[in-house]
Structure formats: structure tokens, C-alpha cells
VEXFIPA-89045 format. One record per residue (C-alpha): residue number from 0; residue in three letters; x, y, z. Coordinates in pm, 1 decimal. Example, Ala and Ser with C-alpha at 12.3 -4.5 7.8 and 13.67 -1.06 7.14 Angstrom:
2
PT   pos   code       east      north         up
PT     0    ALA     1230.0     -450.0      780.0
PT     1    SER     1367.0     -106.0      714.0
This chain:
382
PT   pos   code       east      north         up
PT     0    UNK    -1285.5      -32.6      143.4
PT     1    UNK    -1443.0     -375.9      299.5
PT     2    UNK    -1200.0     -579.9      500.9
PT     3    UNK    -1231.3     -929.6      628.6
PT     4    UNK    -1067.0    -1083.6      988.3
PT     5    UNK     -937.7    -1395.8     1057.2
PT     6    UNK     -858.1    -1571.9     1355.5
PT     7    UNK     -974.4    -1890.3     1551.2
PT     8    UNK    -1283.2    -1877.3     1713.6
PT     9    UNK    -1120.6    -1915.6     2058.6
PT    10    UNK     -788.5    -1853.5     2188.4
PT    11    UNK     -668.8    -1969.6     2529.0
PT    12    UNK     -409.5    -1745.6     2686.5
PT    13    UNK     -246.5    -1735.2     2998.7
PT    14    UNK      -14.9    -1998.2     3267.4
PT    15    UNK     -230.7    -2389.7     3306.8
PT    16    UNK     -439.2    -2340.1     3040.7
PT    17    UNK     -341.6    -2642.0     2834.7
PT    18    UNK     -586.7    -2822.8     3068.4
PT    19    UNK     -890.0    -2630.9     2934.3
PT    20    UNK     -755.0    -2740.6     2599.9
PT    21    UNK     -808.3    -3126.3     2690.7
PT    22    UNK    -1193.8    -3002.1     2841.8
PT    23    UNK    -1283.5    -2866.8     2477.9
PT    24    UNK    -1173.9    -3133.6     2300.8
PT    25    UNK    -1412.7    -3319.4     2579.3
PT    26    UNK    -1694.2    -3104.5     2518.4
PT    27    UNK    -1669.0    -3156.1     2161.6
PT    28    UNK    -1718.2    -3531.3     2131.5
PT    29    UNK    -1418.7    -3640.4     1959.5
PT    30    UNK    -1275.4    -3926.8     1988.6
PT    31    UNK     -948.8    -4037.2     1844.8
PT    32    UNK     -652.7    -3785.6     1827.5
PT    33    UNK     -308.4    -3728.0     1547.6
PT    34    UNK     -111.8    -3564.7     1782.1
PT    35    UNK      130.8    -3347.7     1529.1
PT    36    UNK      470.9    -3263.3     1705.6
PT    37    UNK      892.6    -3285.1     1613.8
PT    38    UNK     1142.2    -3591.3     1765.1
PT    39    UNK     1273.3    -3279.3     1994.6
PT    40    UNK      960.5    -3226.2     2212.6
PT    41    UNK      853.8    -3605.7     2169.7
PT    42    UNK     1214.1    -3717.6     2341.3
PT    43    UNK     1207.2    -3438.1     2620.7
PT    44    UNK      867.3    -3593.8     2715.7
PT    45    UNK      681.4    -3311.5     2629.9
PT    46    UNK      390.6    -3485.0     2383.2
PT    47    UNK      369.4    -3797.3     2642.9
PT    48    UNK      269.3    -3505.6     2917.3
PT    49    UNK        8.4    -3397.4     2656.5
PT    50    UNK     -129.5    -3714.8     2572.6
PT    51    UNK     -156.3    -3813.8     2950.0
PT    52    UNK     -387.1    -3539.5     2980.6
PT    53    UNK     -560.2    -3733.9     2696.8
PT    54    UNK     -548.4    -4033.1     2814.8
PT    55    UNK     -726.9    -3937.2     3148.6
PT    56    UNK    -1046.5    -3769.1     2962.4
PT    57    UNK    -1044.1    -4120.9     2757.5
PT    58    UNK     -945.9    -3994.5     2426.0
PT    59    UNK     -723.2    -4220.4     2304.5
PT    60    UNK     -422.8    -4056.3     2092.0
PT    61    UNK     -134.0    -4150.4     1807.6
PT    62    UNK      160.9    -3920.1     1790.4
PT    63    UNK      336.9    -3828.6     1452.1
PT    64    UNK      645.6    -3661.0     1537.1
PT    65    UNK      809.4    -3598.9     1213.8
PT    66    UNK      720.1    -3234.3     1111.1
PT    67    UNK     1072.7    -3134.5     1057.2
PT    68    UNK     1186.8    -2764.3     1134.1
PT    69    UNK     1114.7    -2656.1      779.8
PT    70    UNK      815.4    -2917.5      716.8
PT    71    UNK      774.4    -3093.3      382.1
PT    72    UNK      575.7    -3241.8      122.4
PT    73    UNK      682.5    -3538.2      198.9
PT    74    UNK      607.2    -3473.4      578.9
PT    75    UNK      230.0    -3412.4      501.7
PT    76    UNK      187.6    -3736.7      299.4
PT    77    UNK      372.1    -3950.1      595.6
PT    78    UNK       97.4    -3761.3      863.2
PT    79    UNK     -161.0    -3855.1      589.3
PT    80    UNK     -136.1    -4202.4      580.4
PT    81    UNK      -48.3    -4189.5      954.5
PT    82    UNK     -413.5    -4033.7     1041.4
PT    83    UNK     -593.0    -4252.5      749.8
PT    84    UNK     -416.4    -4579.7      930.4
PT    85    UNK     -557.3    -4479.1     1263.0
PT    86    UNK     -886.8    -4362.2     1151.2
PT    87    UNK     -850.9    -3999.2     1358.3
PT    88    UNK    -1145.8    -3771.5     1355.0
PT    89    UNK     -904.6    -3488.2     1465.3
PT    90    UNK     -574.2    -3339.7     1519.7
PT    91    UNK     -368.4    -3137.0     1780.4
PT    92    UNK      -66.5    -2963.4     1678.4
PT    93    UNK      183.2    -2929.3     1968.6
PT    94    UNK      521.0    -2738.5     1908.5
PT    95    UNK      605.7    -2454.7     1706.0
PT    96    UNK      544.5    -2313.6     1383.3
PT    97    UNK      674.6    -2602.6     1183.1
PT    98    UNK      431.6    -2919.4     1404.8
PT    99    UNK      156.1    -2696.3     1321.3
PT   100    UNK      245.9    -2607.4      992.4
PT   101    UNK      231.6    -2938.6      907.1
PT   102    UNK      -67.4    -3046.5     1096.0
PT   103    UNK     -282.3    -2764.1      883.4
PT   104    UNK     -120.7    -2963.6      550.1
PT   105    UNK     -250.0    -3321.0      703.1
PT   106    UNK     -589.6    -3150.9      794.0
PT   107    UNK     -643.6    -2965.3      477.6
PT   108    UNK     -529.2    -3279.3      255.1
PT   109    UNK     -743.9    -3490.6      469.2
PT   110    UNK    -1035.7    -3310.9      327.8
PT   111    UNK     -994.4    -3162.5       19.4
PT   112    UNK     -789.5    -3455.1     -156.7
PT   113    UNK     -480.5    -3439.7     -372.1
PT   114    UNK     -101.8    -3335.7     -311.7
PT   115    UNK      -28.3    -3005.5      -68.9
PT   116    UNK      100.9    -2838.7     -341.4
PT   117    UNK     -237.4    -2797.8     -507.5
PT   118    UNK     -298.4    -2599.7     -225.3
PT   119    UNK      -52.5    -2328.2     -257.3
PT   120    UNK     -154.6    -1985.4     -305.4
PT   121    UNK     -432.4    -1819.4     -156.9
PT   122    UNK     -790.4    -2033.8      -72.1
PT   123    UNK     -742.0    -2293.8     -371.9
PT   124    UNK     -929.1    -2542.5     -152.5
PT   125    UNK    -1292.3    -2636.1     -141.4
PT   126    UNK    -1354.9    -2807.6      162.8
PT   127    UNK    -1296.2    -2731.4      564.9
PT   128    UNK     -962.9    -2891.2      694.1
PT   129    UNK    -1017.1    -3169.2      955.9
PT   130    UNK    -1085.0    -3010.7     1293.6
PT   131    UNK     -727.0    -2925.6     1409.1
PT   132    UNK     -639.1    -2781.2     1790.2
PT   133    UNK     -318.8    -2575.7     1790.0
PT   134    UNK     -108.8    -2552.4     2096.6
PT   135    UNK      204.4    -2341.1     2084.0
PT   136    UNK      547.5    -2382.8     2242.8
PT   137    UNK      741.0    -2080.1     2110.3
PT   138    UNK      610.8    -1745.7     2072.4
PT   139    UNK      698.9    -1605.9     1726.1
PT   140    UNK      513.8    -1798.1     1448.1
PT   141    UNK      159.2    -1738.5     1511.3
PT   142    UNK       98.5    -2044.4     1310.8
PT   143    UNK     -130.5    -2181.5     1603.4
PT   144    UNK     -359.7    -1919.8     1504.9
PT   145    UNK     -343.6    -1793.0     1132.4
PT   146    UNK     -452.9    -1940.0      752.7
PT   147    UNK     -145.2    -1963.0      666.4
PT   148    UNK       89.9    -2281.1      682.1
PT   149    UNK      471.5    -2281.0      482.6
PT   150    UNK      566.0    -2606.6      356.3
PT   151    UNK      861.9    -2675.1      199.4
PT   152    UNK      875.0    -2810.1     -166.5
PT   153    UNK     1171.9    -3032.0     -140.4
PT   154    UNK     1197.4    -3108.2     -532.8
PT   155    UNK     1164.6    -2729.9     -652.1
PT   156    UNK     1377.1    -2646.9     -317.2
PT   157    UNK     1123.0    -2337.6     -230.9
PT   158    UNK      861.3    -2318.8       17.5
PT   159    UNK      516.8    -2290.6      -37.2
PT   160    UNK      315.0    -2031.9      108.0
PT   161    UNK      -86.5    -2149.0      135.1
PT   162    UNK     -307.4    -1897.6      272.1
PT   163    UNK     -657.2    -2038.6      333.4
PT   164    UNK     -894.5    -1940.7      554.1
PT   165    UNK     -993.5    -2323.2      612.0
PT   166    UNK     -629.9    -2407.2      745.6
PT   167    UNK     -782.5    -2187.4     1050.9
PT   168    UNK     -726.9    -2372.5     1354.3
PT   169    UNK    -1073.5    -2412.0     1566.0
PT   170    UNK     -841.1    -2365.8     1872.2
PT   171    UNK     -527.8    -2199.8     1974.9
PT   172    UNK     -384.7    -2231.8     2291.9
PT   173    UNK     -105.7    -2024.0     2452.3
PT   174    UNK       -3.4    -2144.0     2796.9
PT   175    UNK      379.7    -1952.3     2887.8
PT   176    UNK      411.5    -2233.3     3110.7
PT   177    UNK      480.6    -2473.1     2794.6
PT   178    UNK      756.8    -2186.9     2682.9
PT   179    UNK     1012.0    -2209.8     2982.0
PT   180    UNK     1238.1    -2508.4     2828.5
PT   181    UNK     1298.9    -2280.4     2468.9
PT   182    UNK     1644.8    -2241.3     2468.1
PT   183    UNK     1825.2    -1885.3     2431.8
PT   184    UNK     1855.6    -1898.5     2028.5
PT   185    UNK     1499.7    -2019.4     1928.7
PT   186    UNK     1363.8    -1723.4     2155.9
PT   187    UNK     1562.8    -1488.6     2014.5
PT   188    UNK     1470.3    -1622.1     1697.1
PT   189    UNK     1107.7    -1699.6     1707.8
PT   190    UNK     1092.2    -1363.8     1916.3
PT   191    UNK     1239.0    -1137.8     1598.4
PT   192    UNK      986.5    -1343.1     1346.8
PT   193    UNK      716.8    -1233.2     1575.9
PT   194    UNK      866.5     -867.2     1541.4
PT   195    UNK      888.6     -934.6     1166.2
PT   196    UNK      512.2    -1031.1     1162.3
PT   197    UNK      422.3     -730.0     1330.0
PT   198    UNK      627.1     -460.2     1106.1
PT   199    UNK      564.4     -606.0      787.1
PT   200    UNK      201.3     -629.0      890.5
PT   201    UNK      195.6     -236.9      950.4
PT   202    UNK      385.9      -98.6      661.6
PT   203    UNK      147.9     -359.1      431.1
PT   204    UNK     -107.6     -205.1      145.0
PT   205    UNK     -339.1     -412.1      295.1
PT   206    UNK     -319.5     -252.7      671.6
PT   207    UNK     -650.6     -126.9      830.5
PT   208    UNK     -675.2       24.0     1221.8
PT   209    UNK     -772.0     -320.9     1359.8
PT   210    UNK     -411.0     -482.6     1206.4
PT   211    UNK     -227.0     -149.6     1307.1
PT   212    UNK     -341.5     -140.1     1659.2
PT   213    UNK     -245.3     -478.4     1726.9
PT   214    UNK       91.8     -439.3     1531.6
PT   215    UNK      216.7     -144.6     1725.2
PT   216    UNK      136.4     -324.1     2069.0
PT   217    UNK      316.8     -636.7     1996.2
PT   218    UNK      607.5     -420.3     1864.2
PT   219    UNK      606.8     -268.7     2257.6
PT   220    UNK      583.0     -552.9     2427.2
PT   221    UNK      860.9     -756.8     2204.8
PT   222    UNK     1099.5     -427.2     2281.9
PT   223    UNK      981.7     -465.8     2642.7
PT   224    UNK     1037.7     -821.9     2736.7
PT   225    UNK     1209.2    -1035.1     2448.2
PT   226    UNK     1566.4     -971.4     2561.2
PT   227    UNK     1445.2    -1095.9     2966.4
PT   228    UNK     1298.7    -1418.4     2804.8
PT   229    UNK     1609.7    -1482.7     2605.7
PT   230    UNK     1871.5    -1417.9     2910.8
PT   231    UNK     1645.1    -1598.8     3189.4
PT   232    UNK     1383.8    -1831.6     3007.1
PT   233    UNK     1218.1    -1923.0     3323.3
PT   234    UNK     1084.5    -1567.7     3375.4
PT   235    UNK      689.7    -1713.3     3296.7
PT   236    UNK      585.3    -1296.6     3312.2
PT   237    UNK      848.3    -1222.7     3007.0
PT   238    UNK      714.6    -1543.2     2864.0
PT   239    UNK      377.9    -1454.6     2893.2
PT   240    UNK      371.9    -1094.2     2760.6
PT   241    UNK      617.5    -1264.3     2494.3
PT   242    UNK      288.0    -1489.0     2385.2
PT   243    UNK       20.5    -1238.2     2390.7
PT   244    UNK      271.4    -1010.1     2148.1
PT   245    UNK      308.5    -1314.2     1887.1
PT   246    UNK      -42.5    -1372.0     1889.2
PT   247    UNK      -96.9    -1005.7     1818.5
PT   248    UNK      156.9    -1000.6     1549.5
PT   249    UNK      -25.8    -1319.4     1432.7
PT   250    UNK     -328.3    -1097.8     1428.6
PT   251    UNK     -226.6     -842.0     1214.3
PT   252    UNK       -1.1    -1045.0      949.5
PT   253    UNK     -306.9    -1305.9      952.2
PT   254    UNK     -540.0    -1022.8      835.2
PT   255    UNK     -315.4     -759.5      657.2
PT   256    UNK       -5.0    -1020.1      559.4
PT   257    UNK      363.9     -912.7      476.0
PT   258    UNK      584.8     -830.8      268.7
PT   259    UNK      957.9     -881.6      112.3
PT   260    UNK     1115.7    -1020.2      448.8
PT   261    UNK      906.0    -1331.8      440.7
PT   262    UNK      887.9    -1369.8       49.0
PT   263    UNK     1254.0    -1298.0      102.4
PT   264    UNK     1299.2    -1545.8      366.0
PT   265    UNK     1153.0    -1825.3      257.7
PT   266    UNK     1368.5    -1862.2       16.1
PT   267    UNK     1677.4    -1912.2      224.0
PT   268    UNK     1455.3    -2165.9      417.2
PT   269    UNK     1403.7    -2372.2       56.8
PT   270    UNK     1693.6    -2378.0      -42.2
PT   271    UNK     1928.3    -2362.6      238.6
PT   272    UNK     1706.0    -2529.0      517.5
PT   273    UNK     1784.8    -2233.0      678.6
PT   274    UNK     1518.4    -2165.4     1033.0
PT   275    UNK     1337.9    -1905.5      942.1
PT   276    UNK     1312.4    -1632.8     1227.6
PT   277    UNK     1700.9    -1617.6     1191.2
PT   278    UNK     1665.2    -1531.7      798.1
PT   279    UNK     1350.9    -1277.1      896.0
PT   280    UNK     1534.0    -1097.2     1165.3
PT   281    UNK     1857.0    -1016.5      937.5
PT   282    UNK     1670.3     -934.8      628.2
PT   283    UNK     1481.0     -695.2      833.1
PT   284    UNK     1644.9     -394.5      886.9
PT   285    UNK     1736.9     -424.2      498.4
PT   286    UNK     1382.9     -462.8      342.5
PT   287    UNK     1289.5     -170.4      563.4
PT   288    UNK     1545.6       81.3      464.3
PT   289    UNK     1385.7        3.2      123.0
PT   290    UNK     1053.0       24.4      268.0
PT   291    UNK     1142.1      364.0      376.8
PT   292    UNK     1188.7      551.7       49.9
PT   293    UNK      747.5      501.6       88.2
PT   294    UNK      685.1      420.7      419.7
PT   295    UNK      880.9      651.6      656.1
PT   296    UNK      578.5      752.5      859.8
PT   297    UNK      474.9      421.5      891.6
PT   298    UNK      832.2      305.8     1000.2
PT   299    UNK      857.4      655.4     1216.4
PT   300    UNK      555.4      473.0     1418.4
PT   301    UNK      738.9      155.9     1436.8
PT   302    UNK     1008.6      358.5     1596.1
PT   303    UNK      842.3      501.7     1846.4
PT   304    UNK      663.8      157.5     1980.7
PT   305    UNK     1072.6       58.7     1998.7
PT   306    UNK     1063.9      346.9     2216.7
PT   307    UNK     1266.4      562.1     2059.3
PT   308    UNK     1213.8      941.6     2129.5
PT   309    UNK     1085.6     1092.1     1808.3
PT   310    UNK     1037.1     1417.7     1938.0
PT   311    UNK     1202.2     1654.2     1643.4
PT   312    UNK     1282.4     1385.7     1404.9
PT   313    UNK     1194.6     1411.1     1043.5
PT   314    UNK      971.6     1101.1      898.1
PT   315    UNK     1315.1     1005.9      711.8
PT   316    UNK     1538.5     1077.9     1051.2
PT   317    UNK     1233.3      844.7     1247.2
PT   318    UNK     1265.4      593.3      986.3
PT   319    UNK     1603.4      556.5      985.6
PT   320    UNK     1581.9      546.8     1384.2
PT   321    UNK     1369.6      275.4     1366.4
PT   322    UNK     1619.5       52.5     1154.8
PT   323    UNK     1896.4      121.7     1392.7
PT   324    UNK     1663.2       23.6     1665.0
PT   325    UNK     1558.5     -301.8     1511.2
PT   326    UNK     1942.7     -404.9     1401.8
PT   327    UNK     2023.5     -323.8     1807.4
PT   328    UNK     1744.9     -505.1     1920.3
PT   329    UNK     1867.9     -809.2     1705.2
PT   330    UNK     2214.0     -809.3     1830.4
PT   331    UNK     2110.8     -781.8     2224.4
PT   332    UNK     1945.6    -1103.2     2168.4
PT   333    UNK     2273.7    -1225.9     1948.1
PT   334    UNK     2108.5    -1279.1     1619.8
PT   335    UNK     2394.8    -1280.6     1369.5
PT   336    UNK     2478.5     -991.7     1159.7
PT   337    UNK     2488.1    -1136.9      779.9
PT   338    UNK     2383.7    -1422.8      561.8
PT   339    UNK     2692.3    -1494.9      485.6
PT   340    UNK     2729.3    -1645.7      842.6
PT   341    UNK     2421.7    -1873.9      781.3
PT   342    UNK     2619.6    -1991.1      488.9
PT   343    UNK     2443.2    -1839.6      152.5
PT   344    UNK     2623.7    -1802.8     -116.6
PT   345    UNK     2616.0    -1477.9     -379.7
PT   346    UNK     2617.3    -1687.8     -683.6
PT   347    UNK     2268.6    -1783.6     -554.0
PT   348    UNK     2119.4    -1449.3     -541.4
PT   349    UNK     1999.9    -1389.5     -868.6
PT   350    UNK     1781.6    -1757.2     -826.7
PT   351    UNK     1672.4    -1669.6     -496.4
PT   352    UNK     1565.2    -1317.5     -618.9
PT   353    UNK     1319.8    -1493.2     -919.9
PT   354    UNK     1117.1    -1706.3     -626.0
PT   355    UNK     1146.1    -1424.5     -373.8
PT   356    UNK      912.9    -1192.2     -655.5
PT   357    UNK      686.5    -1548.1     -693.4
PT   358    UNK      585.3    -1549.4     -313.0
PT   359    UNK      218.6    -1436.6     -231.9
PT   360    UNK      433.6    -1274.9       61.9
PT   361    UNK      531.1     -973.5     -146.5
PT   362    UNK      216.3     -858.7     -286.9
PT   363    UNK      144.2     -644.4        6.4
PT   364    UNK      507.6     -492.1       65.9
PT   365    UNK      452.6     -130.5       19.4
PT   366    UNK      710.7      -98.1     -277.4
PT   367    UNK      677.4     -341.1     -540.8
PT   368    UNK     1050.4     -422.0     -602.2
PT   369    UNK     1242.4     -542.6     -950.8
PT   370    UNK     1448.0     -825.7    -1011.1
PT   371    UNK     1752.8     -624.4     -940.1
PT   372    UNK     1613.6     -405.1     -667.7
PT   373    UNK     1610.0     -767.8     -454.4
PT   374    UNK     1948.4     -887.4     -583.1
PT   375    UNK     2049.2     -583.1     -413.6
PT   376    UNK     1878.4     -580.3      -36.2
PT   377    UNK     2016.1     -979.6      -44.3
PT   378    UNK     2312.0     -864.1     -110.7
PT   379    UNK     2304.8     -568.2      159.7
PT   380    UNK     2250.7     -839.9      389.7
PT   381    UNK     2520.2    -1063.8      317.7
């Protein structure tokens, strides 16, 4: 079976390199920067310490900061006009998953024409997305290096998944240095949708040995150093190992994609504006029990990269080891148990259950669920 593989063309990785960010934009000639990035890391001074570095190599720079934390339509139109006004020949993304989320909807729109939403689905568009530079803040998304870019549909209240292989950034850049100020909660939570990416990327139909070599490290290196980068965020190693494992769960869902978490998940994120490693890491444990009544080899693997000791176990005993071990990891880094603490409501389940089967997200889960059969794992999660 043929196989393709996706990912930037180069990755910077590794403490200062931000800098050699600012010398390839240099080396390529351009001239006149949208700098995508959230009020957040605009206020704490963060973009202005980006755009210095800018500055300095005379590339002169405009800053939209309104990607919210679940970006929108209506977000991508306002960076539109934004870019159009200013005449920009290319954009930098600087933040998480939702800055460069919407940056890839302003670069591909730039390009190809039209409304986002024509766009969602896998490669609807015709035309390479503006030159865009992605450089990362958190480590879970992987957005700064995958085709694929979530945008919420504010009028159908559902997020949009578009997988293209033009949204592709030319660049990523992970420098742990630009990590130290997340807070406890957003590494905790961008750390378990980085787990997410690389277990749902393992158990997929769609998994070959490049994705599952890739997926298994991350997995070790999550178990190994998210809870020191949630409990002392200034650790730069814990950061550091925390990036390379993203981008390697990047790597594997950007080539072999997911499954029912994320078509799961992005549901609560439509319609409750719910952030989205939160939803990922409690629906988790609960799509994977599924998962297991096909998968428990797969998920006996998973178990032993959380380093459980599988010696003896039964595929069903590893699976179910590897559940436990994901719900324990969750609570160490005080993700909370249930939905119903994020504030979804039962009555919505059977609504959230018909766009959950619509996401491209799902195609690759290893069981293809019913209507019913998701009612029930949402409601396992409550």
C-alpha cells in the first residue's frame, strides 16, 4: 500500500532558535510581514519581542492579534482584509494552535479565493497558501507543522476540520525558550492533546511504521516529562523534550490522522467554546476503551511506552492498563474528570453525536461507530 508524508520542509528545534527564524525569512527576500498572534501574547509583550527581531533585519511588520482560542470564520475574513490593507507578501504565526490555525485560513484564502468554509474537508483548494512561518508557544497542537487547521463555524456552531496539504507551513519553529511563561493548565492541556495526537495516530487504519515509530516516542517522552513542565514551567529540559514529543505526535497524526477523540472533540469546542486539549484528554480514555474491543494490541503498545510493565498481561489486560494509565496521567496534571464539569449538557448529546460522525476526524478511528454507539462514550464521559 503507497503512503504519502507531510511535514514542512524545515523545522527548527531547540533553546534561541527563533533568531534563525528572522535569518530565513532574510534569506528569502520578503519583505512585509502579517504577524498572526491572540490579545494574550500581544499584551505580555511577547509579539513586540518578535517583531523587534523584525524590525532589526528591516522587515517591516503589522500584527493581527485576534485569532481567538477557538478561531473563526469571522477571524479569517478580519486577517484577510488586514493583510490585503497592508499589502503583505507573507505571514508568521506566533502562539499556539489557534494564531496558527488561523494564519493557515488567511494564507489559504489569500490564494485560493472565496469563504474558509469552501475549504473544509480534505485538499478542496487549488492554489498554494501564501508563504506562512509558524512559530509555536505551547507544545501540544502541532498546528505549526501539519495540513490541518480547525476553524470554528460560528453560524452552524461546529468546527471545521480542513486538511490540505497547501496549509503546510514552509517553516516551523520550536524554541522551549518561548514555552516557559505557559501557565500550569494550558500545559497540562496542550500536553494531553499532544498525547491524544499521538494515540489516535497509532491505533488509526491509516498507520504505517514511519507514523508508529514517531507515535510511540512522543507517548514516552509526554509520560516522561509532561507532569515536570506542568509543576515547574521554567524547567527549559522538560520544555524541550515536551516540544520535540508534540512535533512527533504532529508527525504521525499529520500523516496517519485520528480518530473519534478529535471528531468527538470538536464538537464540544463548536458548540460550547470549549479549549480543546481539555475536551481531548477526557474523551480519551473513553474512545479507547471502545477502541479496544479492535485495537488491544495496538493500545497494549501504547501501554507499554506509558511504561507500564506488560510482562504477563493479556492484549485485553494491556489494553485496559493502558486506559488506567492515561486517566492517571490526566489527573497528575489535574485535568478534570467529566464533561459535566466543563459544563455540557446531556440533552445535547444526541446533536453533538450527528456532527461528531460528519468530522473527517473519524474516518480513520479503527471502529467505525453508530449514532448510538457515540451517544454512549459522550455519555461515559459525562
Amino acid at each position: 500500500m503507497s503512503a504519502m508524508f507531510f511535514m514542512p520542509s524545515i523545522n527548527l528545534m531547540g533553546e534561541g532558535c527563533v533568531t534563525q527564524a528572522v535569518d530565513f525569512i532574510t534569506g528569502q527576500g520578503f519583505k512585509k510581514c502579517l504577524v498572526v498572534s491572540d490579545t494574550v501574547l500581544n499584551d505580555i509583550g511577547v509579539v513586540k519581542g518578535f517583531t523587534d527581531l523584525l524590525d532589526a533585519a528591516d522587515v517591516q511588520s503589522v500584527v493581527f492579534d485576534k485569532a481567538q482560542p477557538n478561531p473563526t470564520v469571522s477571524n479569517v475574513e478580519a486577517g484577510v482584509e488586514v493583510l490585503k490593507q497592508h499589502d503583505c507578501d507573507f505571514i508568521v504565526s506566533l502562539g499556539g494552535g489557534s494564531p496558527h490555525d488561523c494564519a493557515k485560513g488567511i494564507a489559504l484564502v489569500a490564494t485560493n479565493g472565496g469563504e474558509i468554509s469552501d475549504y473544509e474537508g480534505v485538499d478542496k483548494s487549488a492554489n498554494p497558501q501564501l508563504p506562512l512561518i509558524a512559530i509555536n508557544s505551547t507544545a501540544g497542537t502541532a498546528s505549526e507543522m501539519t495540513r490541518f487547521a480547525i476553524i470554528t463555524d460560528e453560524v452552524r456552531h461546529v468546527k471545521m476540520a480542513i486538511v490540505d496539504k497547501h496549509t503546510t507551513p514552509i517553516l516551523s519553529v520550536n524554541d522551549p525558550s518561548m514555552m516557559t511563561g505557559m501557565p500550569p493548565p494550558l500545559t497540562a492541556a496542550t500536553g494531553m492533546d499532544a498525547l491524544t495526537h499521538a494515540i489516535e495516530a497509532y491505533v488509526s487504519t491509516a498507520a504505517t511504521p514511519l507514523t508508529d515509530a514517531v507515535a510511540l516516542k512522543a507517548i514516552t517522552l509526554i509520560n516522561a516529562h509532561l507532569p515536570t513542565a506542568v509543576e515547574n514551567g521554567d524547567d527549559i529540559e522538560a520544555r524541550e523534550q515536551m516540544a520535540y514529543a508534540q512535533f512527533m505526535a504532529g508527525m504521525a497524526f499529520n500523516n496517519a490522522s485520528l480518530g473519534y477523540v478529535h471528531a468527538m472533540a470538536h464538537q464540544l469546542g463548536g458548540f460550547y467554546d470549549l479549549p480543546h486539549g481539555v475536551c481531548n484528554a477526557v474523551l480519551l480514555p473513553h474512545v479507547q476503551r471502545y477502541n479496544a474491543q479492535i485495537a488491544p494490541q495496538r493500545l497494549t503498545d501504547i501501554a507499554q511506552a506509558l511504561g507500564v510493565n506488560i510482562t504477563g498481561l493479556s492484549v485485553e489486560q494491556g489494553a485496559e492498563s493502558a486506559i488506567v494509565a492515561i486517566e492517571q496521567l490526566a489527573n497528575k496534571v489535574g485535568i478534570p474528570t467529566g464533561l459535566e464539569a466543563l459544563g455540557v449538557q446531556k440533552k445535547d448529546i444526541p446533536t453533538l453525536a450527528d456532527n461528531a460522525l460528519k468530522d473527517v476526524c473519524g474516518l480513520t478511528n479503527p471502529k467505525q461507530a453508530t449514532h448510538e454507539e457515540i451517544c454512549t462514550i459522550y455519555q461515559a464521559a459525562m
